[in-house]
C-alpha positions in Angstrom: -40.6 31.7 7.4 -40.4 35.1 5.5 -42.8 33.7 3.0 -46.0 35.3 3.0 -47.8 32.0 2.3 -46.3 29.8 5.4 -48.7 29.0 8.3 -48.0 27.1 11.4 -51.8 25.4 11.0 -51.3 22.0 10.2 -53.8 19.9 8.0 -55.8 17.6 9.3 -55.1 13.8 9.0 -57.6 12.1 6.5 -57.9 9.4 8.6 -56.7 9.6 12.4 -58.7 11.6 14.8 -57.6 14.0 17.5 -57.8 13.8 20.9 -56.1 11.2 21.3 -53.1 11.7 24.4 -50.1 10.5 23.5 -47.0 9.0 25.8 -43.7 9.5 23.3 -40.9 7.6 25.4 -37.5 7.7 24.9 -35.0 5.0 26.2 -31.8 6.2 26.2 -28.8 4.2 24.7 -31.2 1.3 23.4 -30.0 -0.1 20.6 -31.3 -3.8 18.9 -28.1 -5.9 18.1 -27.6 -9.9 18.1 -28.5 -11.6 21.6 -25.4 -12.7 23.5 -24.4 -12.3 26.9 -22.9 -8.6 26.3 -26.3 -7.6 24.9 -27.5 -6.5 28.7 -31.0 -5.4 27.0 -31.3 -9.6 26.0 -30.1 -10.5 29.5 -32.2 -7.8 31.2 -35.6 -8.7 32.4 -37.5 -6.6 30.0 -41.1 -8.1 29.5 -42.7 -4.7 28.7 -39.9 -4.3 25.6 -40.3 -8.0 24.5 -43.9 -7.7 24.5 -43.5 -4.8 22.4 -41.4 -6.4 20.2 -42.9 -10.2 20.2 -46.6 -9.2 20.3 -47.6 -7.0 17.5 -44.2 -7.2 14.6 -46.9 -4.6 12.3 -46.2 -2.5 15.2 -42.6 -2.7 15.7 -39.6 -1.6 13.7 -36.2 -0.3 13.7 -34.8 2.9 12.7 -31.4 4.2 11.8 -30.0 6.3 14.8 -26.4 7.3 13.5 -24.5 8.5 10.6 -26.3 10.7 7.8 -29.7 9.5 9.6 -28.8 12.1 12.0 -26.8 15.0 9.8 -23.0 13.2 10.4 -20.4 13.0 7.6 -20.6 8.9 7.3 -22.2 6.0 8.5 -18.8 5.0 10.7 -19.6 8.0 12.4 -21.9 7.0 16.0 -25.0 8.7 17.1 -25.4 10.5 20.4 -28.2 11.8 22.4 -27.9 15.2 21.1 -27.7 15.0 17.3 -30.5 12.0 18.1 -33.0 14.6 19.9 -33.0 17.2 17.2 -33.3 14.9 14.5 -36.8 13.2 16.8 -37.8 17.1 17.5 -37.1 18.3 13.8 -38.5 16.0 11.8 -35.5 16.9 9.0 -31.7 15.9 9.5 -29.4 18.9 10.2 -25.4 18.5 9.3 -24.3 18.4 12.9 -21.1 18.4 14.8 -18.1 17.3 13.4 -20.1 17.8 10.1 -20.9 21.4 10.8 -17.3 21.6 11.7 -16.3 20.0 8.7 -18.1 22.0 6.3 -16.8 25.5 8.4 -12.9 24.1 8.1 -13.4 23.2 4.8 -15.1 26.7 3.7 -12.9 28.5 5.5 -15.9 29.4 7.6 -14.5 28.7 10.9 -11.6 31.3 10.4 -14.3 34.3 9.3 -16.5 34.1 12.5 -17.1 35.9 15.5 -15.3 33.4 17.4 -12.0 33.1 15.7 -11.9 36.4 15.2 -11.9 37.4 19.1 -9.1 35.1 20.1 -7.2 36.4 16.8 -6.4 39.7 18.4 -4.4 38.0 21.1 -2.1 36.0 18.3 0.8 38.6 18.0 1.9 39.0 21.8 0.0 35.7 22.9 -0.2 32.0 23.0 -3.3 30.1 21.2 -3.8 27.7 23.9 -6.0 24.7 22.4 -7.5 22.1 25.2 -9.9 18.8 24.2 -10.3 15.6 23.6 -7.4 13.7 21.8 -9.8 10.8 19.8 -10.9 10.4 16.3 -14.3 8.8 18.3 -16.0 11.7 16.2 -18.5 12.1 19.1 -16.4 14.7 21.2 -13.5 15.5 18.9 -11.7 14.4 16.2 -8.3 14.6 15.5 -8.3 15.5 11.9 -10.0 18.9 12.8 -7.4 19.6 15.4 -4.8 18.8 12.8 -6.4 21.5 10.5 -6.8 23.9 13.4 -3.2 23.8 14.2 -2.8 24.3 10.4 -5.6 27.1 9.8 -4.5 29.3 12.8 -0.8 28.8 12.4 -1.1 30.4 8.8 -3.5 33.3 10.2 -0.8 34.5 12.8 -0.9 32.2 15.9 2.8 32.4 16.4 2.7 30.1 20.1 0.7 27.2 20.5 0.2 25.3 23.2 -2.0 22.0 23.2 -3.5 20.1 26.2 -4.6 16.9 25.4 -7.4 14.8 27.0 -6.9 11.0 26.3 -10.3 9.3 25.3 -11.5 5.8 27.1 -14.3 5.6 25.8 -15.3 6.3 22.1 -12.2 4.9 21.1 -10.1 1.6 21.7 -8.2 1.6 25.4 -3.8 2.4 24.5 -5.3 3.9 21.0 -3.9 7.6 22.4 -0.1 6.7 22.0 -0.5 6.7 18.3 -3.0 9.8 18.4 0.0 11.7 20.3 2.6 10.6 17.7 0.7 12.1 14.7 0.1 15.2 16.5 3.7 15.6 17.3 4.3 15.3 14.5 2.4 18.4 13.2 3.9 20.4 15.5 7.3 19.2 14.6 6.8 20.4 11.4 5.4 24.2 12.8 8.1 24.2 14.7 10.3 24.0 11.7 8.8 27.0 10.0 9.4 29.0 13.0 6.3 28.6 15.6 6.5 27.9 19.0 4.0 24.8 19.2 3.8 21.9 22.0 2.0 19.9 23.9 1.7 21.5 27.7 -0.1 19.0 29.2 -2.3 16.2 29.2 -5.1 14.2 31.1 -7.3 11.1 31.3 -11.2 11.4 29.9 -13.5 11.9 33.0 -10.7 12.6 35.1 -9.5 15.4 34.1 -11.2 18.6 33.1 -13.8 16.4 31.2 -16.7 15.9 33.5 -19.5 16.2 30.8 -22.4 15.5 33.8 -21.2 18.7 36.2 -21.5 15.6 39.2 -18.0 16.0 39.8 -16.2 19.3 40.3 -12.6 17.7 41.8 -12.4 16.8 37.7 -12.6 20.0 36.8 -10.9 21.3 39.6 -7.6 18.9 38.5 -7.8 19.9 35.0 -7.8 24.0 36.2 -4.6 22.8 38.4 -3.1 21.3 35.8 -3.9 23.7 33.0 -4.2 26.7 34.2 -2.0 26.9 37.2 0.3 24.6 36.2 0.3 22.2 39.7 -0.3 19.0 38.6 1.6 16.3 36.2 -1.1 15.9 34.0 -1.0 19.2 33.0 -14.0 23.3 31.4 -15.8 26.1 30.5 -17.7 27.0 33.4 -14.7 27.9 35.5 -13.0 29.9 32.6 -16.2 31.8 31.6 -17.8 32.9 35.1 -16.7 36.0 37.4 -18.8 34.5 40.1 -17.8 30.7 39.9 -17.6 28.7 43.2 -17.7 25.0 42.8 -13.4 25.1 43.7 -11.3 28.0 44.5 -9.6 28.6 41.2 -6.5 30.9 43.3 -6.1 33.0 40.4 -7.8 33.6 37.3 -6.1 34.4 34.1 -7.3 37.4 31.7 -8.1 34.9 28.4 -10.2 35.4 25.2 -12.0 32.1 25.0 -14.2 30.3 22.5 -15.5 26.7 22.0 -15.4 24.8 19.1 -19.1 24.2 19.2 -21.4 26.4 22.0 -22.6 23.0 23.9 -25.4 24.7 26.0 -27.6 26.8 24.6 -30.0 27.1 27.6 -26.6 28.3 29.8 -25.1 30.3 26.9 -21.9 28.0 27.4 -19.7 28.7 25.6 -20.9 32.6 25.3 -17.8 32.4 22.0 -17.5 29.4 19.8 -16.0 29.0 16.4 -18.8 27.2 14.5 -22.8 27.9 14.8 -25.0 25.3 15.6 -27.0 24.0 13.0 -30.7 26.6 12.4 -33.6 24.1 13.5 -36.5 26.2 12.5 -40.5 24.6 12.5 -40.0 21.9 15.3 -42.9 19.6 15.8 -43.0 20.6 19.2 -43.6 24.3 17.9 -45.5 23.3 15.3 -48.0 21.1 17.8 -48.3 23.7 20.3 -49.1 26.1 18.0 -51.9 23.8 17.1 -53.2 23.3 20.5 -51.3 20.2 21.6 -50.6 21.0 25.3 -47.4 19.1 26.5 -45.5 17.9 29.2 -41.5 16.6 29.1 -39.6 15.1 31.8 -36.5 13.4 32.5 -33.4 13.9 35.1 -31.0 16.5 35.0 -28.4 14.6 32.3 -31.1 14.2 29.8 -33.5 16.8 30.7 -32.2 19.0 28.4 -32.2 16.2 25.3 -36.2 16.2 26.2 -36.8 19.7 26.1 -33.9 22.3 24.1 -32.7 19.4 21.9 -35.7 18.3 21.3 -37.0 21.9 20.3 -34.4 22.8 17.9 -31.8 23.4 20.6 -34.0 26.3 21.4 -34.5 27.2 25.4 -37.6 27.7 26.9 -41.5 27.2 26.1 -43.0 28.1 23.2 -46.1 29.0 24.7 -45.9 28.7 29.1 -49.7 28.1 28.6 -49.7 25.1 26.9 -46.2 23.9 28.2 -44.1 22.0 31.4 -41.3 21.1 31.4 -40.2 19.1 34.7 -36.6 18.3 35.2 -35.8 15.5 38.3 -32.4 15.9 39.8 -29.8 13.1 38.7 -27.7 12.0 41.9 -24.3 13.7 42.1 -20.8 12.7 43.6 -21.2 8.8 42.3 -21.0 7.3 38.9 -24.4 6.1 37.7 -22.9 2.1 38.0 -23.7 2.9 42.1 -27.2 3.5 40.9 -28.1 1.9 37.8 -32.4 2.1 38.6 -31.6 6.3 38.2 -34.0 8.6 38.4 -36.0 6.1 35.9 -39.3 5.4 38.5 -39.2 9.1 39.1 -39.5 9.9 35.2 -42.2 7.1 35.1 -44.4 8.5 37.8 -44.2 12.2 36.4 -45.3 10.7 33.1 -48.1 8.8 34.9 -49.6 11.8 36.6 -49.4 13.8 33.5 -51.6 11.3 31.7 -53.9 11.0 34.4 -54.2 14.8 35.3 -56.1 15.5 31.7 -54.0 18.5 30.9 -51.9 17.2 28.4 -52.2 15.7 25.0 -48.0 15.3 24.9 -46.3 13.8 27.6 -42.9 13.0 26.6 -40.0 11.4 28.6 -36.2 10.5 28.2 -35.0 7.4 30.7 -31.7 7.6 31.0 -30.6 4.5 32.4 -29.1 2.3 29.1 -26.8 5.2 28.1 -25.5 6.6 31.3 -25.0 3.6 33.1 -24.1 1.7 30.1 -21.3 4.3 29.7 -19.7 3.3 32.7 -19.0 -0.5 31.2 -20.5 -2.4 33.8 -22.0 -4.7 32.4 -23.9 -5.9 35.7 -25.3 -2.5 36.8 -25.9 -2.2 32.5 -28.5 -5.2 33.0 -30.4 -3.6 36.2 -30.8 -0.5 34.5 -32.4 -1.4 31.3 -35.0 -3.8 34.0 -35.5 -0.1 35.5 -35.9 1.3 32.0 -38.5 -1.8 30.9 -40.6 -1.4 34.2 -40.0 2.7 33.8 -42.0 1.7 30.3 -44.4 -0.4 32.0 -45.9 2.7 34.5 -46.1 5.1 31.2 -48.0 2.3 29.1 -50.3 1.5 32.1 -51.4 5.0 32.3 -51.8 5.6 28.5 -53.9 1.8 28.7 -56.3 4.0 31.6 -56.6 7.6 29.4 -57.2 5.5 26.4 -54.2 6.9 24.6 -51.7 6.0 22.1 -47.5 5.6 22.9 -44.3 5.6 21.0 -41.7 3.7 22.3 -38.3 4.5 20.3 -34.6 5.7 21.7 -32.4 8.2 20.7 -29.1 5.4 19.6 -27.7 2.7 20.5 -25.5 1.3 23.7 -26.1 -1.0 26.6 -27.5 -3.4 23.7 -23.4 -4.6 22.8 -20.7 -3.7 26.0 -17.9 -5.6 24.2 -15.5 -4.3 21.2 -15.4 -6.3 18.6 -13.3 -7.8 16.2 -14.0 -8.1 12.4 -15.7 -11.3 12.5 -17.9 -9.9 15.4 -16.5 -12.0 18.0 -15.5 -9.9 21.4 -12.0 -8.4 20.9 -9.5 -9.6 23.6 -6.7 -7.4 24.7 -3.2 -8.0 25.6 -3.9 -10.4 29.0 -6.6 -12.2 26.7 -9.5 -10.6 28.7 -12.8 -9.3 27.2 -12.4 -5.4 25.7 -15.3 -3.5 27.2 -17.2 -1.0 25.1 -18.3 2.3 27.0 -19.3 4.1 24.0 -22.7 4.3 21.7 -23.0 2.1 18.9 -24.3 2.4 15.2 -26.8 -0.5 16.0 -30.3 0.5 15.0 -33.3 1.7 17.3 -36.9 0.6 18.1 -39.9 2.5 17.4 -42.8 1.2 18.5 -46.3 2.4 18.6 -49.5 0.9 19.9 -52.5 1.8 23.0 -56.3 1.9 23.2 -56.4 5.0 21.0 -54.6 3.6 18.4 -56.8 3.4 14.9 -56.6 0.0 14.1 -55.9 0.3 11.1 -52.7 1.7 11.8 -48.8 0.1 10.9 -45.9 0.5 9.8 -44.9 1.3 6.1 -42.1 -0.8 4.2 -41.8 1.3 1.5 -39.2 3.6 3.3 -36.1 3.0 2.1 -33.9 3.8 4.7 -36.1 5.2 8.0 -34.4 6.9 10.5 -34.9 8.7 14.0 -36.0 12.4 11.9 -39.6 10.3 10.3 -40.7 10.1 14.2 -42.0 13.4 14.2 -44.1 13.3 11.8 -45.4 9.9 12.7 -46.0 11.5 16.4 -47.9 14.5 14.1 -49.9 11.7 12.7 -51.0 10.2 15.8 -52.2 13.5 16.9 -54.6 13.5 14.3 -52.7 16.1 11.6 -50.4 15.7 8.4 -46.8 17.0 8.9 -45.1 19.8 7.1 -44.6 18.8 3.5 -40.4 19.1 3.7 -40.4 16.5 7.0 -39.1 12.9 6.4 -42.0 11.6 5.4 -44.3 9.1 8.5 -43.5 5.4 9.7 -46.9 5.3 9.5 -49.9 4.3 7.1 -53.5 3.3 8.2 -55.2 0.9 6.0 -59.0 1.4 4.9 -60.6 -2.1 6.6 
């Protein structure tokens, strides 16, 4: 950016025109994997997706939605909705997460930060207290960074520790946290042996305790701040340790902390306000670039994936880029049930924003997340999975029918993969049984690939899909969505899905 010769003008496309509005839909947790009866996307009603898929195959493709696609340390390592986001926003991959944490514990890094260096000054007359998920899932945690925590602060002065441990259901195989307890008892053994005061104070179940991810239910925080804080509940959550003014519970008393996140999680909320690791530096998004080159857009989705839409999606970066030119419309998600109680969401909502966008005539963007395949696929019921991707597919069906009357152009795609496998699986892919001999439900994303596909009236026809690409993934969407609005992408984006042939 600080050379002299950058512009944000991008060039046009030699072949596509502008003008052209275009519908970019993203179905959450909407993975391709074999058809059986745990694939609820195959059992699902879904004529809009199958047409998609059946009608036009130059059209249709899949793309790589986890691992390095996405800027994680290995292909074992799943996708989620954040990581997927930035990587469809950026049009690059980012190291993220447990990679950016890797890289900071492996540099040292982590230790010479703002973040660490705040809770440092309590070390000599205090106690490190250390509260997460207990799970090598490598979506929310991973136990081999807590290991080298323990390790990193213990030899920079942390003299008591005291660990409260989350036990993970759903990244990770159900009973899989007795073994994940022994190892870390095990580390603290051995601190203890060389003089530190290190234990586990308490412990909790995933979604039960402290860990309500959603902010639907405050009685899970509210048992985690009992347990953890105050110290009243046998299994001994940020927004109650971080805000003078909190009121979702009454927290009695409040202790004086210095606090800090691993990763800041929120960057619209500033939550965490400390946190031991940066996130990744997403400069040049292709919603900034597009704006800044006259696309006017419009993003929606409910309130546990309107964020993904807009600040993921723009380099986790808050607000608009230009109000002029930009709305951003967020739909409330219901509260105080899981989403198996309502597996059709907010998804018609989304669908009918999206449609009124298209028709009003304002926008050349309009750009949605539906929710329903992750969220409710999450919850392992595998019933409610099925109606929600038939709410997804006839979500898909109001967006496409408005981009058929506007004479527009969609992309259909998802951010990785979930309600399309809700079994665990043993290694010769059959559904892994557990002690009883009943089915092992999966509640956790996948590394299955993702669909993109494109199509609508506005369409050049000489457009599909390349096969030159050697490995495609979610971060070549951008500048196959630049593409469709009639421009080349930046020269360092994955290169486009796309190429339009001369007859």
């Amino acid at each position: 950016m600080a050379s002299s010769g950058f512009s944000w003008t991008l060039p046009d496309h030699p072949k596509l025109p502008k003008g052209k509005p275009v519908a970019v839909v993203v179905l959450d947790g909407w993975g391709e994997a074999n058809a059986d009866q745990y694939n609820c996307i195959h059992v699902a009603q879904t004529p809009v997706m199958d047409s998609l898929k059946n009608g036009a195959p130059e059209r249709w493709r899949l793309v790589k939605a986890h691992g390095t696609a996405v800027g994680l340390p290995s292909d074992d390592d799943m996708g989620n909705s954040e990581v997927g986001h930035n990587a469809l926003g950026a049009g690059r991959i980012f190291a993220q997460g447990a990679k950016l944490v890797d890289q900071a514990l492996a540099s040292g890094k982590i230790y010479e930060g703002d973040g660490f260096n705040y809770i440092k000054e309590s070390f000599e007359n205090g106690t490190l207290h250390l509260i997460g998920l207990l799970s090598d899932g490598g979506v929310h945690s991973r136990l081999d960074q807590l290991q080298l925590l323990l390790k990193g602060a213990s030899e920079r002065g942390a003299k008591r520790i005291r660990v409260h441990i989350l036990t993970d259901g759903r990244d990770v195989l159900d009973g899989s946290s007795v073994g994940f307890v022994e190892t870390l008892e095990n580390d603290l053994s051995q601190l203890r042996e060389k003089g530190i005061d290190a234990q586990i104070a308490s412990g909790g179940g995933r979604m039960y305790v402290t860990m309500d991810r959603y902010e639907n239910d405050w009685d899970v925080v509210k048992r985690g701040w009992d347990a953890q804080v105050l110290g009243e509940a046998p299994h001994k959550f940020k927004s109650a340790l971080e805000y003078a003014d909190f009121d979702k519970f009454d927290r009695v008393r409040v202790p004086k902390i210095r606090y800090a996140g691993m990763l800041q999680y929120d960057g619209e909320l500033k939550l965490p306000s400390r946190y031991l690791v940066s996130p990744p530096e997403i400069e040049r998004t292709s919603g900034e670039y597009l704006v800044k080159n006259g696309i006017c857009t419009f993003a929606c989705s409910e309130t546990v994936k309107f964020g993904h839409v807009t600040f993921f999606w723009n380099g986790n970066r808050s607000g608009y880029f230009d109000e002029t030119k930009e709305e951003y419309v967020e739909i409330p998600s219901d509260s105080g049930i899981t989403f198996n109680v309502a597996p059709k969401m907010k998804a018609l909502e989304i669908a009918e924003k999206a449609r009124d966008a298209l028709l009003s005539g304002k926008f050349d963007q309009v750009r949605v997340n539906l929710p329903n395949g992750d969220m409710v696929g999450h919850t392992g019921d595998i019933e409610a999975t099925v109606v929600a991707c038939k709410a997804a597919d006839e979500a898909v069906k109001i967006i496409l029918d408005a981009v058929e009357q506007v004479g527009g152009i969609y992309v259909v795609t998802a951010d990785h993969g979930n309600a399309e496998d809700m079994v665990k699986r043993n290694k010769a892919g059959k559904p892994a049984l557990d002690k009883s001999g009943g089915i092992q439900i999966l509640t956790s994303h996948t590394l299955q690939p993702v669909p993109v596909a494109i199509g609508g009236p506005g369409l050049h026809p000489g457009v599909k899909f390349r096969n030159d690409i050697q490995t495609p993934g979610l971060a070549n969407v951008a500048a196959t969505v630049m593409n469709l609005h009639g421009f080349e992408a930046p020269a360092d984006y994955e290169t486009t899905l796309i190429e339009v042939a001369d007859n």
